[in-house]
C-alpha positions, 0 to 999 in steps of 0.5 A: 076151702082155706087151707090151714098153715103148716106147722112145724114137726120135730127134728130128725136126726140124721148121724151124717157119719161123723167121724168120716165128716169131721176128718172131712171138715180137717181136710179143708182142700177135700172137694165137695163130691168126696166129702159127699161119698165119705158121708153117705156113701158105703154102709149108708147106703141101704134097699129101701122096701116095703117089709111083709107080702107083696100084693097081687100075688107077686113072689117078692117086691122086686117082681112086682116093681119090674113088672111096675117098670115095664108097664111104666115104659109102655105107658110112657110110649103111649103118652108120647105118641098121644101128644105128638098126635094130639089124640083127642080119643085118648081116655087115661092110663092105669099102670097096676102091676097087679093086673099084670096088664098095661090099660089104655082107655080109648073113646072111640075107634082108635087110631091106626098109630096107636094100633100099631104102637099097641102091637108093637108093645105087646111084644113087651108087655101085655096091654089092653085098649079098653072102651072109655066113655069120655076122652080126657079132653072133654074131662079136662074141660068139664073139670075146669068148668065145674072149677070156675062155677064151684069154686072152693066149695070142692076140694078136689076134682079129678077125671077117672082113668077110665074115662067114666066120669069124674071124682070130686070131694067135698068138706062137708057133705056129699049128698047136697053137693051132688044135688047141685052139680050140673054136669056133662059128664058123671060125677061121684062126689066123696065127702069129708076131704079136705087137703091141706099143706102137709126136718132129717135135721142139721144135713150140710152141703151138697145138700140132699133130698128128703132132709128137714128145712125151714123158711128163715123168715116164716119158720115153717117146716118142710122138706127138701125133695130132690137135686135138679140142674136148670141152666147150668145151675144146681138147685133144691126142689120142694114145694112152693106153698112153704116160701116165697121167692126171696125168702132165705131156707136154711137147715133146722139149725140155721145153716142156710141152704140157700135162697127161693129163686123161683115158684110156681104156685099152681103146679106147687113146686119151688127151687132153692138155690143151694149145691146138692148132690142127687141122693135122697135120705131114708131108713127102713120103713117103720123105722126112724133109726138108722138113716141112710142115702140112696142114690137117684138114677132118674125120674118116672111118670106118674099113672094110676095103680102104681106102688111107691113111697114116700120120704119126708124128713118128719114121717121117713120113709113110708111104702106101700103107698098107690096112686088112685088119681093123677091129673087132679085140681085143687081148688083153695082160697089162694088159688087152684094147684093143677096137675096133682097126683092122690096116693093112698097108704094101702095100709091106712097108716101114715103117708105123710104129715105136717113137716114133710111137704117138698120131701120125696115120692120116689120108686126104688129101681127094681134091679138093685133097690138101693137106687131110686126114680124120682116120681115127685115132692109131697104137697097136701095131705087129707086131715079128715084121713088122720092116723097116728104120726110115723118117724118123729111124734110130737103134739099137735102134729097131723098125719094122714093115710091120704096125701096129693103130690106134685108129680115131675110133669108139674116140675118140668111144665114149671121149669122148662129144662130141669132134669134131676141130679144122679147120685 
């Protein structure tokens, strides 16, 4: 599959307060960390959460996130003690807050510390070891072999989280692939996928996440995902298929945020050197107007059946959005991403478009939703699941119910060290 060049959407006003800003500019002595809390603290600072009724029969979004935050924790115990061990039984993870459950899919009898870990859990949280008939290992194998025979004749290629097969999607039709493939393991195989790379406007130093950029030397249009820290630096994470390394990123209006000083293309993360400050933009979803910032307090791991959203400079921010796939590999011409993660708008309406690639995947904090994790950055989206664009509609823009993201394992697999900037 060739995936196709960004384009461009348009701009998104932010309002960056500006009678607070301009008094801040007179002040030339003010340091940057009170210019940054006169101009998006206070009345811009809002609860980002879905509008209408929870799923799973929850009272309020609030209950479902905290129950969505415990079995995330759990999951990450047993995702730990999985690799100190190096579980070879070890299946997948399935985090729904809907089951109201933590899943553990395991092949084979499963090890004492993992029984005991188990044990130890469910004090907390209901959990349940559930029989897998591949480990994720043998998977992960299969997965790259099918990778290397196939080739781009995917689109995409992930292992169930129950350990029953794998998932793998196709351009075209799916009948004659599934003809040809010769595999160990179960594959279903989806037709008419195709992923591809998926501003708001005019923000300023310390520069926050979720705002529009451009490559100053290509114009594509993107967006920035969160601040990070790498050996005593700050940065800007986004996604690396919008720029090379050298290449300049600069805000819609020219203001040059900084430089593209490292990328990884197969986990499709970069860093932009640039002074930031750990706050993300967003507004009401379905909304484009008012627009406000939110402080982060951390990160959280990805898992399938979780509930997050997503914020790109040209869409906004969208919830209601599922995880189906984690661990996901995309093959295309340039290459093979790795590591990626699929969510689905449970809606059918937009998750993304062109324009928001790098934005932010986050989940709000249960306890005071004005705070957010960081779970990744937006990297494709699925032009065969196209919808009317959210936030800022212009002609020829392309947006999706169906988009992948780089989680944050994918960020600190790439850049050994990075933690997230807090607000």
């Amino acid at each position: 599959m060739k995936i196709p060049p960004i384009t461009s959407g348009a701009p998104r006003s932010i309002g960056r307060l500006a009678v607070a800003l301009g008094a801040a500019l007179a002040v030339v002595t003010m340091s940057v960390a009170q210019a940054t809390a006169d101009r998006v603290e206070g009345a811009f600072t809002r609860a980002v959460e879905p509008t209408g009724k929870a799923p799973g029969g929850f009272a309020s979004w609030k209950d479902l996130l905290a129950t969505q935050e415990r079995l995330v924790k759990a999951a990450d115990r047993v995702t730990a003690a999985v690799e100190t061990r190096d579980d070879t039984g070890f299946a997948g993870i399935i985090a729904a807050p809907e089951n109201r459950e933590l899943r553990v899919y395991w092949k084979g009898d499963t090890p004492g510390h993992i029984s005991d870990l188990v044990g130890r859990l469910r004090r907390d949280v209901p959990v349940s070891v559930l029989p897998a008939a591949h480990s994720a290992r043998e998977l992960e194998s299969e997965t790259n072999r099918l990778v290397r025979t196939l080739g781009d004749a995917i689109t995409s290629i992930a292992p169930n989280a129950d350990g029953s097969g794998l998932t793998l999607s196709v351009a075209g039709h799916g009948p004659t692939l599934s003809k040809i493939v010769d595999s160990a393991v179960p594959v279903t195989v989806e037709a008419g996928v195709t992923p591809a790379p998926a501003s708001r406007w005019n923000d300023a130093a310390p520069w926050l996440g979720g705002a529009a950029w451009r490559n100053a030397g290509t114009g594509r249009a993107c967006s920035t995902g969160f601040a990070v820290t790498l050996g005593g630096a700050s940065w800007m994470l986004s996604a690396a298929h919008c720029g090379s390394v050298g290449q300049t990123a600069t805000d819609p209006t020219g203001q040059v945020i900084g430089p593209i000083a490292y990328a990884n293309t197969s986990r499709d993360v970069m860093l932009i050197r640039a002074g930031t400050s750990g706050r993300v933009y967003n507004n009401d979803p379905g909304t484009v107007s008012p627009e406000f910032s939110n402080p982060v307090v951390g990160t959280s791991a990805s898992y399938p059946g979780m509930w997050l959203c997503t914020s790109g400079a040209s869409s906004g921010t969208i919830c209601l959005c599922q995880v189906k796939m984690t661990n996901v590999t995309i093959p295309h011409a340039e290459g093979v991403f790795h590591g990626m993660a699929l969510l689905e708008n449970s809606t059918r309406k937009n998750a993304a478009g062109q324009g928001d690639s790098g934005g932010p995947v986050e989940t709000p904090e249960p306890s005071s939703t004005t705070r957010q994790y960081a779970v990744g950055v937006i990297s494709l989206i699925d032009t065969s699941a196209r919808v009317p664009c959210t936030g800022y509609v212009v002609s020829g823009r392309i947006c999706s119910w169906r988009l992948y993201y780089s989680p944050w394992s994918n960020a600190t697999a790439a850049f050994p060290g990075i933690a997230v900037g807090t607000g």
